[in-house]
Kinemage of the C-alpha trace (Angstrom):
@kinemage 1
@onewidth
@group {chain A} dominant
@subgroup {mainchain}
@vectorlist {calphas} color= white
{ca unk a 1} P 140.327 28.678 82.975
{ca unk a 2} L 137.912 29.199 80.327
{ca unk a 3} L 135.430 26.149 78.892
{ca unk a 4} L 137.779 26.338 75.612
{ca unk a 5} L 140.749 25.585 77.025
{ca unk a 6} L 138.946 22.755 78.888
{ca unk a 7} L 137.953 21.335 76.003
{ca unk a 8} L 141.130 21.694 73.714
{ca unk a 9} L 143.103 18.451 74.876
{ca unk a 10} L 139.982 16.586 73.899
{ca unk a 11} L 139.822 17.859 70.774
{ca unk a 12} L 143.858 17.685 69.925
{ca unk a 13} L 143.534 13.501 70.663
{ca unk a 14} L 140.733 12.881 69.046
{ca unk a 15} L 142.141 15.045 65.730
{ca unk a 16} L 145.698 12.802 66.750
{ca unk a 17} L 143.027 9.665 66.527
{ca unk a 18} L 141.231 10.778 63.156
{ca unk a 19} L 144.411 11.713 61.495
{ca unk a 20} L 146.369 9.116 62.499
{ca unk a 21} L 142.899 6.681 61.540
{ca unk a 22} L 142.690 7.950 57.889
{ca unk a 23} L 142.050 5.275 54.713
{ca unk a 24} L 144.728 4.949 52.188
{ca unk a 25} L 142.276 4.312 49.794
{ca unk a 26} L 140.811 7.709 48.407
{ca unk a 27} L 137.267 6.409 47.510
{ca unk a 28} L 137.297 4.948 51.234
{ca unk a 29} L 138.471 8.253 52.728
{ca unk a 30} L 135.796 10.221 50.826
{ca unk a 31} L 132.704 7.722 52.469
{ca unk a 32} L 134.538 7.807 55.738
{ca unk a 33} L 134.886 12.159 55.219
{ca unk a 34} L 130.836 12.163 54.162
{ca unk a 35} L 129.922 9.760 56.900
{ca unk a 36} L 132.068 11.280 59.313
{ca unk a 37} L 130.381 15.203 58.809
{ca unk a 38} L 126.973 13.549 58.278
{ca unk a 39} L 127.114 12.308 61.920
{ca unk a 40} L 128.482 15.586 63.043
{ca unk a 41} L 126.240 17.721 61.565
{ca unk a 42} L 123.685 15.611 63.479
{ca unk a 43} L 125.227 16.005 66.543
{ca unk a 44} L 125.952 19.588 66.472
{ca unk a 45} L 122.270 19.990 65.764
{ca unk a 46} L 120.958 17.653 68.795
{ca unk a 47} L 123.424 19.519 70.734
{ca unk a 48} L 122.279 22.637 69.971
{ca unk a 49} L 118.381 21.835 70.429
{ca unk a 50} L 118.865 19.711 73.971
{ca unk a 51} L 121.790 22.167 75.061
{ca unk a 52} L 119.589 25.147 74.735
{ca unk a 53} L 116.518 23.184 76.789
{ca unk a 54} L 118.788 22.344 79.466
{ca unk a 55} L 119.794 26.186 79.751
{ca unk a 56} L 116.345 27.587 79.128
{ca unk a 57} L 115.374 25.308 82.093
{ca unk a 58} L 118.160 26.498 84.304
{ca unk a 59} L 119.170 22.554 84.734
{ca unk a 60} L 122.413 23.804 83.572
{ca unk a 61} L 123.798 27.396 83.893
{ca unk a 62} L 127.156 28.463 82.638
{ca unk a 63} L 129.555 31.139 84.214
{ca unk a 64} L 130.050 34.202 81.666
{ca unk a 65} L 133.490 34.602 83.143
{ca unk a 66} L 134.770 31.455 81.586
{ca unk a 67} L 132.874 31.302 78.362
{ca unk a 68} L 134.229 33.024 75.202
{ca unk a 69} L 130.403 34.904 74.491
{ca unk a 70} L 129.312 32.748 71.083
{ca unk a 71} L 126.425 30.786 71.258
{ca unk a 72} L 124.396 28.392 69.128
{ca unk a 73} L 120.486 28.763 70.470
{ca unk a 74} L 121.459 29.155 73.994
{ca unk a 75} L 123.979 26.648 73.941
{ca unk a 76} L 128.042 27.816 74.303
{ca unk a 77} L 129.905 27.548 71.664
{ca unk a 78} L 132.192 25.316 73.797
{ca unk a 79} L 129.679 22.619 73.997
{ca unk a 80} L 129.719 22.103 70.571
{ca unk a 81} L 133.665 20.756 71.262
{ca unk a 82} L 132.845 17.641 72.578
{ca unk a 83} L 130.490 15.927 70.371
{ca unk a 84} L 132.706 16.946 67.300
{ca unk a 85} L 135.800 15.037 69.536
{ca unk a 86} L 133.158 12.162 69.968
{ca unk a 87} L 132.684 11.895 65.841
{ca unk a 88} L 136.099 11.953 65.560
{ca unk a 89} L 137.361 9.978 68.532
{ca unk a 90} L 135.145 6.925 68.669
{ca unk a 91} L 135.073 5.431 64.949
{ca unk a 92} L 139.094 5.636 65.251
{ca unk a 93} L 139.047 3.663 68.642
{ca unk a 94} L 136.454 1.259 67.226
{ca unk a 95} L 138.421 0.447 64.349
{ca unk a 96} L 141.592 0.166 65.978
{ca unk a 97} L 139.999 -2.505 68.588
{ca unk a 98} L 138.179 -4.325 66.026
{ca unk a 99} L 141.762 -4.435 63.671
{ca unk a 100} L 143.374 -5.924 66.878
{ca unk a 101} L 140.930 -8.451 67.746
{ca unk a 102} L 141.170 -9.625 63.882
{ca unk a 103} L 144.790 -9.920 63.682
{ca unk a 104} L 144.344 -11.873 67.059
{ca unk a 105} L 141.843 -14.443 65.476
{ca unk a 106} L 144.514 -14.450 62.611
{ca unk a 107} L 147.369 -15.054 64.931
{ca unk a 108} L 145.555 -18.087 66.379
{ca unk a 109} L 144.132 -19.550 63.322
{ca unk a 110} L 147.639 -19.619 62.085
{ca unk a 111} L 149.094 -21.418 64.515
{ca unk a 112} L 145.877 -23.583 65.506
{ca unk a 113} L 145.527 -21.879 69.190
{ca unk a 114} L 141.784 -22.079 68.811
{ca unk a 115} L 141.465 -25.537 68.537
């Protein structure tokens, strides 16, 4: 099994999350597009930097067999999977547990359950 295909169901869900995450709005899906490559062209870049120190050290060494041959630095291409899963993954999880916990306080405000 190669690295890619490790890293695909990771990717597919958090796409599933983003997609499913997406404004209405179009002015508040444009900030949440700009924000949302902002913070993973940061990543990619830290990845790529502290990814290729942890190879050039030999902290971390990766089996050619299972890698597809690209490489950013010295840093697989496959690495590069999971932070852009992370961008997408974790604003749609935050915002779905902070939506929940709002209609919760809403719940009990309405019917005086805090009180």
């Amino acid at each position: 099994m190669t690295y890619v295909l490790m890293s695909l169901p990771f990717l597919a869900i958090a796409v599933a999350a983003a997609w499913a995450w997406r404004p209405r709005e179009r002015s508040a899906r444009r900030r949440r597009l700009v924000a949302t490559l902002i913070a993973a062209l940061i990543l990619v870049v830290l990845t790529a930097v502290f990814d290729s120190l942890i190879v050039a050290t030999g902290i971390v060494a990766y089996d050619d067999a299972h890698r597809i041959g690209l490489a950013i630095g010295l840093a697989p291409i496959e690495d590069f999977l999971y932070p852009i899963a992370g961008v997408l993954l974790l604003p749609a999880l935050f915002d779905r547990v902070a939506r929940r916990r709002t209609s919760r306080r809403s719940v009990a405000e309405r019917t005086g359950a805090d009180r």
